[in-house]
C-alpha positions, 0 to 999 in steps of 0.5 A: 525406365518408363512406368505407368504408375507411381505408388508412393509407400514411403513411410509404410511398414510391412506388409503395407508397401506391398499390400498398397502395390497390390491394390493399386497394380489391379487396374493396371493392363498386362505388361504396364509398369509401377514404381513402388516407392518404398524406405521400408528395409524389409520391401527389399525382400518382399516386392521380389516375393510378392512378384514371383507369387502373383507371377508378375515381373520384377524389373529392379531397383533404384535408390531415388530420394532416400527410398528405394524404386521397386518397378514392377511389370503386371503379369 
């Protein structure tokens, strides 16, 4: 999938990932993905929730270079 922004969180623990995904998503445009990139365990749980809250879209995952891909559409 396409994005238009690209956040490299590996090595980050929570709450950074996502508190880096926030900062970050707030120059982005309506409908515009990031691609967090996360190997913190505990990311698997709180992009989903950090999304549902900020009522942003949660596209999904994928296992890239031993992190995980969080894609994410601002809302």
């Amino acid at each position: 999938m396409e994005f238009d922004l690209d956040i490299d969180a590996r090595g980050l623990l929570c709450p950074l990932p996502v508190l880096r995904l926030r900062k970050r998503m707030g120059p982005l445009k309506p409908g515009q993905v990031a691609r967090l990139l996360a190997d913190d365990p505990a990311a698997f749980v709180d992009v989903p929730h950090f999304c549902a809250e900020q009522g942003h879209g949660f596209l999904g995952t994928e296992d890239l270079d031993g992190a995980t891909a969080y894609l994410v559409r601002k809302g």
